[in-house]
C-alpha positions as CSV (number, residue, x, y, z in Angstrom):
1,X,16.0,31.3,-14.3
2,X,14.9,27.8,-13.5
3,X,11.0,27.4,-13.6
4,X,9.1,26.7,-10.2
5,X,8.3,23.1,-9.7
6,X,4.8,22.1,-9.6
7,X,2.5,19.1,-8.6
8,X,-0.9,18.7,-9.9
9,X,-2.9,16.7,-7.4
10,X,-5.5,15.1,-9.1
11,X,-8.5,13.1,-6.7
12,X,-12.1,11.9,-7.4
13,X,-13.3,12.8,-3.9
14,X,-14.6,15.3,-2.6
15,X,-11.2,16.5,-0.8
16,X,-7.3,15.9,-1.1
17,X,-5.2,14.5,1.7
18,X,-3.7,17.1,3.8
19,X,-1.5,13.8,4.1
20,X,-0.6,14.1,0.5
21,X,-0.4,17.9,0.4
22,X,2.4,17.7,3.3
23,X,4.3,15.2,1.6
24,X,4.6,16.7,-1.8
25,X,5.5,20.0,-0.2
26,X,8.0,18.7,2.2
27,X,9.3,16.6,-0.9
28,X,10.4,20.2,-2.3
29,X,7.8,21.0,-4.5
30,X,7.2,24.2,-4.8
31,X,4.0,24.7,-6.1
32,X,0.9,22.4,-5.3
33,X,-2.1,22.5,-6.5
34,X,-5.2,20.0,-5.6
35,X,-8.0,19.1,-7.7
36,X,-11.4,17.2,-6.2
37,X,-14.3,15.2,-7.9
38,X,-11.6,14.6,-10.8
39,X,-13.6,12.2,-13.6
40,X,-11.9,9.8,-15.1
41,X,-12.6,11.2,-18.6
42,X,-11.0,14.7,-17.4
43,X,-7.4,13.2,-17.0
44,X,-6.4,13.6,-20.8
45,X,-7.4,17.1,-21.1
46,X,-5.8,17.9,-17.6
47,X,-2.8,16.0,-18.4
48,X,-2.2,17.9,-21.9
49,X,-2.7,21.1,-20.3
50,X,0.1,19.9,-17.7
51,X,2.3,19.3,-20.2
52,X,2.2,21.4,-23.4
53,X,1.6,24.9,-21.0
54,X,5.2,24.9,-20.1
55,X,7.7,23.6,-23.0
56,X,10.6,21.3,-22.7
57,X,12.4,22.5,-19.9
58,X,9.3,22.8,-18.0
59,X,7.9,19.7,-18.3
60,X,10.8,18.3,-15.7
61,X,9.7,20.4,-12.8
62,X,5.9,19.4,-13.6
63,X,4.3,16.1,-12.0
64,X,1.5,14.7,-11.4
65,X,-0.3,12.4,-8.1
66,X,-3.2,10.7,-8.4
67,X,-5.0,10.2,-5.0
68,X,-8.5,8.7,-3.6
69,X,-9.8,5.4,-2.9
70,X,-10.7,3.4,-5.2
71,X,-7.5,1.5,-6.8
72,X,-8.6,0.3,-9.5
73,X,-9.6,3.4,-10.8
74,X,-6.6,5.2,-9.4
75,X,-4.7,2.6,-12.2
76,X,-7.2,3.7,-14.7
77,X,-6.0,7.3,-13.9
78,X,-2.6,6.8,-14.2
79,X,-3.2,4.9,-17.6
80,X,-5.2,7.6,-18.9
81,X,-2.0,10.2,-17.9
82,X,0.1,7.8,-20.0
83,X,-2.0,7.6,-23.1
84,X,-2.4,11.5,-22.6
85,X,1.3,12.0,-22.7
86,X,3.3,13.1,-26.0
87,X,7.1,13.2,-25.9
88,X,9.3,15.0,-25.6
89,X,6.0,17.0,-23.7
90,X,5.9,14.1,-21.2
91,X,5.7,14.6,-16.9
92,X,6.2,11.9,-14.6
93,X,2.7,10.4,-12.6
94,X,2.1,8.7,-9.3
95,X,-0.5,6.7,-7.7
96,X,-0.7,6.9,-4.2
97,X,-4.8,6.1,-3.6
98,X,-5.3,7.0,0.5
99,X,-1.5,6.3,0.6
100,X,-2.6,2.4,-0.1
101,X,0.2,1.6,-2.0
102,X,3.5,3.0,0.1
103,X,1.3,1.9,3.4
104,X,1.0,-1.6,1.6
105,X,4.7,-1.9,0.1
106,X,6.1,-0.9,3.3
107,X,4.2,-3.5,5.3
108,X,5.0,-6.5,3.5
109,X,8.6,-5.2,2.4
110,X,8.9,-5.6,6.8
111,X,7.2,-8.8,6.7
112,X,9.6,-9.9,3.8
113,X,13.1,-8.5,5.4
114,X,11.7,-10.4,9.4
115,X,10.7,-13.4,8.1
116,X,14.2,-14.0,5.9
117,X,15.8,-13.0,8.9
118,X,13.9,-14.7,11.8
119,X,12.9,-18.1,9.8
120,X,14.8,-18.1,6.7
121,X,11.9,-18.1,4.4
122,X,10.5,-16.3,1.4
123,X,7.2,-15.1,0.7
124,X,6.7,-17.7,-1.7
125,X,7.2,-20.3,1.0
126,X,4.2,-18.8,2.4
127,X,0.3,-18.7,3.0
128,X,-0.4,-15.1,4.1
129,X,-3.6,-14.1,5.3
130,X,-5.0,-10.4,4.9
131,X,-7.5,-9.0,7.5
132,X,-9.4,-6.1,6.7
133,X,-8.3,-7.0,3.2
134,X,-11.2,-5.6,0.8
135,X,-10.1,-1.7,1.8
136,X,-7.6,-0.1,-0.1
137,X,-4.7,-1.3,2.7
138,X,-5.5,-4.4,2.3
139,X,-6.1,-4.8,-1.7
140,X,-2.5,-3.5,-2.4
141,X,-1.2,-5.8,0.5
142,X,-2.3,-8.7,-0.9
143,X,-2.1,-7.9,-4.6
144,X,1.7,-7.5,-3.6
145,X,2.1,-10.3,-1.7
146,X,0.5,-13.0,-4.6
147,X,2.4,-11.1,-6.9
148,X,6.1,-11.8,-4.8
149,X,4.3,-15.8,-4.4
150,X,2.6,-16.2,-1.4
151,X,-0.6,-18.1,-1.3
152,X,-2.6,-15.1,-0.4
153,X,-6.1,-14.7,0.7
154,X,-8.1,-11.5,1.4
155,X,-10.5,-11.8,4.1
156,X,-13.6,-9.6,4.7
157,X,-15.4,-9.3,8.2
158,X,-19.0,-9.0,6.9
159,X,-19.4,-10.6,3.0
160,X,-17.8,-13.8,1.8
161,X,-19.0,-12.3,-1.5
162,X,-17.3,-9.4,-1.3
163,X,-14.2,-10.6,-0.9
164,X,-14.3,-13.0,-3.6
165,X,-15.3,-10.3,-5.6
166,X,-12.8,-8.6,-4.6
167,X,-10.8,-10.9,-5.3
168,X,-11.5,-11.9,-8.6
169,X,-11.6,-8.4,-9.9
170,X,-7.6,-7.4,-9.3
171,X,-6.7,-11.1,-10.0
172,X,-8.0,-10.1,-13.4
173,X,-6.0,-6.6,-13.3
174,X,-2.4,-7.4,-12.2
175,X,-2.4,-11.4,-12.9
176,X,-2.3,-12.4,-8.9
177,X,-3.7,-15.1,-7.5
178,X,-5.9,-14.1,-4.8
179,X,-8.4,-15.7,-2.9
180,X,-11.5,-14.4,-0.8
181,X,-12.7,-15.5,2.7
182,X,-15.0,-14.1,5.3
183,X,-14.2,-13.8,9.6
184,X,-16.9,-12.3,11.2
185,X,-16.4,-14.2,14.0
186,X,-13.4,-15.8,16.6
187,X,-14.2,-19.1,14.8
188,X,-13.9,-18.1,11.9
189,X,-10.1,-16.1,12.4
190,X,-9.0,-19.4,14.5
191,X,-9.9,-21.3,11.1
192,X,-7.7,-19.4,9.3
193,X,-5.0,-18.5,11.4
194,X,-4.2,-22.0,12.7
195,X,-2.9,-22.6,8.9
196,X,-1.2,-19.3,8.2
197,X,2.4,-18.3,8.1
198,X,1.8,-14.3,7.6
199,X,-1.1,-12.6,9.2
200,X,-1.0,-8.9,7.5
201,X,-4.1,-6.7,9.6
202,X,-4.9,-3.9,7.7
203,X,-8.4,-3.3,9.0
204,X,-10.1,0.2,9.9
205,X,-7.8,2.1,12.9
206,X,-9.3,1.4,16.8
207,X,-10.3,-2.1,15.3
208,X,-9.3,-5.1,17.3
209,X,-9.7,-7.9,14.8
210,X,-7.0,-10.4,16.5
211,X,-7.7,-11.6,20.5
212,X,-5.0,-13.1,22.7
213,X,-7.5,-16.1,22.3
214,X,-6.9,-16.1,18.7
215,X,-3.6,-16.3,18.4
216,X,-2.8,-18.6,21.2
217,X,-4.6,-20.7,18.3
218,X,-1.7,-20.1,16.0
219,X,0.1,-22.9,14.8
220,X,2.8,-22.1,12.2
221,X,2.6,-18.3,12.4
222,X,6.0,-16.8,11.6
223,X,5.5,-12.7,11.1
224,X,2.1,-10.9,12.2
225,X,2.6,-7.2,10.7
226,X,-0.4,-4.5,12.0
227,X,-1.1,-1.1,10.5
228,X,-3.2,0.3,12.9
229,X,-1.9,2.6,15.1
230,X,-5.1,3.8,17.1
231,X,-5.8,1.8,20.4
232,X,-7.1,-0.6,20.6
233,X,-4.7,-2.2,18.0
234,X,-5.4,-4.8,15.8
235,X,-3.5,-7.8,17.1
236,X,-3.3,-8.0,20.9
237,X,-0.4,-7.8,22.3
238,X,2.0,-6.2,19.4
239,X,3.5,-2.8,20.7
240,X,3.3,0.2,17.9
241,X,7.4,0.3,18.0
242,X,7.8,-3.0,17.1
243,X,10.0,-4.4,14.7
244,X,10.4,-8.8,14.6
245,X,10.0,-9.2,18.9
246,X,8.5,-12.3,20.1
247,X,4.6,-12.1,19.3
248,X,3.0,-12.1,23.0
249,X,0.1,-14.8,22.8
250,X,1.0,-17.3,20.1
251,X,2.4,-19.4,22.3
252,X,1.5,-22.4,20.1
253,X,3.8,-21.0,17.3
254,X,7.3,-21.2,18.5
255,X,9.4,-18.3,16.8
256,X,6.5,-15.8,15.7
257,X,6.9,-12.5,15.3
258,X,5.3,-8.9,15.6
259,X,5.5,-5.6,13.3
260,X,4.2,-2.7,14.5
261,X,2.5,0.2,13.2
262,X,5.1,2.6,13.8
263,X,7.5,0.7,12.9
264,X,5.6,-0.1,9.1
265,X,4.7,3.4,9.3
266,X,8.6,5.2,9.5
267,X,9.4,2.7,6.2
268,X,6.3,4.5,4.7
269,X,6.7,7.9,5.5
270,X,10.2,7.0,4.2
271,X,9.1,5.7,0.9
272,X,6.4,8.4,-0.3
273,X,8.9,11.3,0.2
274,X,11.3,9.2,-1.6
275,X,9.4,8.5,-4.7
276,X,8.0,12.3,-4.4
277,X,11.6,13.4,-4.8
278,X,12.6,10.9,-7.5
279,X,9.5,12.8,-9.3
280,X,11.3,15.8,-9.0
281,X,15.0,14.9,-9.6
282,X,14.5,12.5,-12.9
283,X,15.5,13.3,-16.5
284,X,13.1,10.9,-17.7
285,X,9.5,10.8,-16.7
286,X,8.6,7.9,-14.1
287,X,4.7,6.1,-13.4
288,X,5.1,5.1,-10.1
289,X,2.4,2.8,-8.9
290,X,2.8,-0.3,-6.0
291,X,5.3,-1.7,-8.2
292,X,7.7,0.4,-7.8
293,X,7.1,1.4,-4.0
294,X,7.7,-1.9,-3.3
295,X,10.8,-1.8,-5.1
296,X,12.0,0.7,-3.3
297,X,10.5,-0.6,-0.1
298,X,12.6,-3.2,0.1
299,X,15.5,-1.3,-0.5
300,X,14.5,0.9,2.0
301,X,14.3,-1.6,4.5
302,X,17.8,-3.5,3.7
303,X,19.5,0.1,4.8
């Protein structure tokens, strides 16, 4: 009799995601169980008692997801499962802090697919900018986007230091090439928009950060992509639904484009169940991380 599949669901806060816990059960798993206030120095023990409490045969219906906030320590989680793992006792692991990384691979994997198709161009033809981009959103966002080549800066609404802190910190972790900038105010977005090709918002939900006035100061905008799906959005004038329609108010940029929340949102939703099952139906163990769900973002998105 084949051995129940289970998922360990391992998060330093106070409580999983019912998010999460949804996905991994409508994945197929058939047996979930959460774990809050995880330390970082509990992950080897609670890795080896993952893998060595049901043999060989077990370990492929065993897994592992690593949730929270915080995504640099989510990567020192999933490191920590890696070092704890020894083969042939070995389960696969996945990162998914606040559903950051799907949220962020499926974003730009839509900004990547529009702008080939609407304006012929590559990321790395590309300055991106990243509102709302010292959140978890907006960290994996731009982290992904330096990483595929566009000149990519994160910009905080309160702290210049912050985001060049920020910054500087997964710069140092995944070899990216990020910059920081502060827009608290109109003046300061126009400043910024007026040289941007890719406008990602990833801010807080019910958060306008982007006016009519704003963009209608848009000069070489191609794609605008928002995640917020909570009126009132965050660029004015792009519809939830959307997927590369004319963006209402950059008038001054001939040929931009919107991405909605929905429409970012289905290519998620798409993309966690998918690398939930792969957990599942793998012969050898996997470490999924943003990598990957951008890999199979933008395959997602090409179908």
């Amino acid at each position: 009799m084949e051995k129940r599949s289970i998922i360990h669901m391992l998060d330093p806060m106070q409580n999983n995601s019912p998010f999460d816990i949804n996905m991994a059960l409508d994945a197929g798993f058939d047996v979930l169980m959460p774990y809050s206030n995880v330390k970082l120095d509990s992950i080897n023990g609670l890795t080896q008692d993952a893998i060595f409490s049901r043999g060989p045969a077990g370990v492929k219906r065993t897994a592992l997801f690593i949730g929270g906030r915080d995504l640099g320590l989510a990567m020192d989680m999933l490191n920590a499962c890696k070092q704890a793992m020894v083969p042939p006792f070995e389960i696969s692991v996945f990162a998914d802090p606040s559903g950051a990384f799907t949220t962020a691979a499926a974003l730009v994997a839509c900004v990547e697919q529009q702008l080939k198709i609407k304006h012929g161009k590559e990321l790395k033809d590309c300055t991106a900018i990243v509102f709302g981009g010292t959140g978890p959103v907006g960290i994996a966002t731009g982290v992904i986007a330096s990483l595929a080549g566009a000149d990519t800066t994160l910009i905080d609404h309160l702290s210049i230091e912050t985001a060049l802190d920020v910054s500087k910190e997964y710069n140092r972790r995944f070899g990216c090439s990020l910059k920081g900038a502060c827009a608290g105010y109109d003046r300061d977005k126009i400043n910024l928009i007026s040289n941007a090709d890719i406008v990602f918002c990833t801010a807080k939900a019910g958060i306008r950060v982007l006016s009519a006035a704003v963009l209608h100061e848009a000069k070489q905008l191609k794609v605008a992509g928002d995640v917020n799906a909570v009126p009132p959005l965050g660029i004015e004038g792009i519809k939830r639904s959307e997927l590369g329609a004319p963006l209402m108010h950059a008038e001054n940029a001939p040929g931009a484009i919107g991405i909605g929340a929905l429409a970012v949102g289905n290519v998620k939703y798409k993309l966690q169940h998918t690398l939930l099952k792969l957990m599942l139906e793998t012969d050898t163990p996997v470490y999924l991380d943003f990598r990957e769900a951008f890999n199979k973002a933008q395959e997602n998105v090409k179908n």
